[in-house]
Phi, psi and omega in degrees: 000125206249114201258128141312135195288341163299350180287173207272338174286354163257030180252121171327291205273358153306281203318292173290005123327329166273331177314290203304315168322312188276312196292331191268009231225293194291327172310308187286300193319326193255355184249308175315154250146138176299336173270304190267349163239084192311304185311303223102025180261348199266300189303337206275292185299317176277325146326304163306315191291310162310331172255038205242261193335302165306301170326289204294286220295319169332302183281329185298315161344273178320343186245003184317319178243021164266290198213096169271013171258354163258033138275334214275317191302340178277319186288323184289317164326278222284330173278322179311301163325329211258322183318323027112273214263322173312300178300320136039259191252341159288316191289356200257286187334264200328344180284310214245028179041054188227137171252137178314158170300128166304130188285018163238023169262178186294332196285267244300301181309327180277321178300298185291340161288323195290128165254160182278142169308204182240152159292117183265349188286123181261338174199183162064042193281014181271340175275348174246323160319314176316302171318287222304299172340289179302355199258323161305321180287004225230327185288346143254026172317328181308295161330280201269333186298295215287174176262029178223120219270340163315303176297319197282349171312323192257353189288345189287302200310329196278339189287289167332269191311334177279313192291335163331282161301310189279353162274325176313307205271333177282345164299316178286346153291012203218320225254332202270301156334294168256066141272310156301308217238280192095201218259189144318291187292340187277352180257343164311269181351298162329294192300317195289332172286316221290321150326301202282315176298277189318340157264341131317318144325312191285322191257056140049042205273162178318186179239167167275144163336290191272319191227359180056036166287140168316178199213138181219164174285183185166155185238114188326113193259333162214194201080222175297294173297020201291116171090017190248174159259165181199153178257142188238135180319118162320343223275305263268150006285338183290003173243104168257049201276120175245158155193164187293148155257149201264000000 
């Protein structure tokens, strides 16, 4: 299966979604329990909220030259989960009469500073993105590995906030982007206008009144004249130069 080097699998907050996804995997498994979650439902909700993210930036991904507004929408998802999943894990601290790290102490600071490597991989890429994921997570083994479920609570909480922020800003390239740029249908259109004028051109159509633009056809969708044709300015809306058809 051949990935575009633009795919989610080189994207920081896949990865670390995925990081956060195995960790919170490993989190429920060694702390939840039948005395403090008698159903499964705390582990159910939290497991699900981690495989939100990676899933959701996945799919948006995948819809990237289709629809950007549902990537924006997917991203947004997939940022909720982790807000989601953020409480969580405050709530796990707070239970256990414990307060999260302050964002000016050394813990807070040394976790949210460690950066991820650059993704180097060109081909074989689930085999290689796999490697690149566990070597990230490894980096927080001090934080999770150990038996204490606080440290590892808050190394999440800090993980969960960070992937938070870095999904907000790629929602807002993606909102500025199409903006710009605009989406798949606005580029449908585009083409579709750019055809009718150019074929107007070709079948000799009047120019417009008001600007001298081409002139292309189109069919009256309501008033009197609701199903008849008229020639209407390529230009429009900013030209609303009409004339009758003949």
């Amino acid at each position: 299966m051949e990935i575009r080097k633009s795919g989610y699998y080189w994207l920081d907050t896949w990865v670390l979604a995925n990081v956060i996804q195995l960790a919170t995997q490993d989190f429920c498994l060694r702390y939840l329990n039948r005395t403090n979650d008698p159903c499964g439902r705390q582990f159910d909700q939290m497991t699900q909220a981690a495989r939100s993210a990676p899933a959701n930036i996945a799919e948006g991904n995948s819809r990237h030259s289709t629809s950007r507004e549902t990537e924006m929408k997917l991203t947004d998802v997939a940022r909720a989960s982790m807000a989601e999943l953020a409480n969580d894990y405050l709530n796990w601290l707070l239970l256990h009469e414990s307060i999260p790290w302050s964002m000016n102490s050394p813990e807070y600071r040394t976790v949210n500073g460690i950066q991820f490597d650059r993704p180097l991989y060109k081909d074989d890429v689930q085999h290689l993105s796999s490697i690149h994921i566990l070597a990230q997570k490894h980096k927080f083994d001090v934080w999770l590995k150990g038996d204490d479920s606080l440290l590892a609570a808050n190394c999440l909480l800090v993980l969960c906030n960070r992937l938070s922020q870095m999904l907000r800003k790629q929602i807002e390239h993606l909102l500025q982007s199409f903006k710009e740029n605009g989406g798949f249908t606005e580029g449908l259109t585009a083409e579709r206008l750019s055809y009718r004028t150019q074929k107007s051109v070709e079948d000799d159509a009047p120019a417009c009144p008001l600007c001298g633009k081409p002139m292309i056809r189109r069919v009256a969708k309501k008033g009197v004249n609701s199903g008849k044709e008229f020639w209407s300015c390529s230009g429009y809306p900013e030209c609303n130069g009409t004339r009758r058809m003949m």
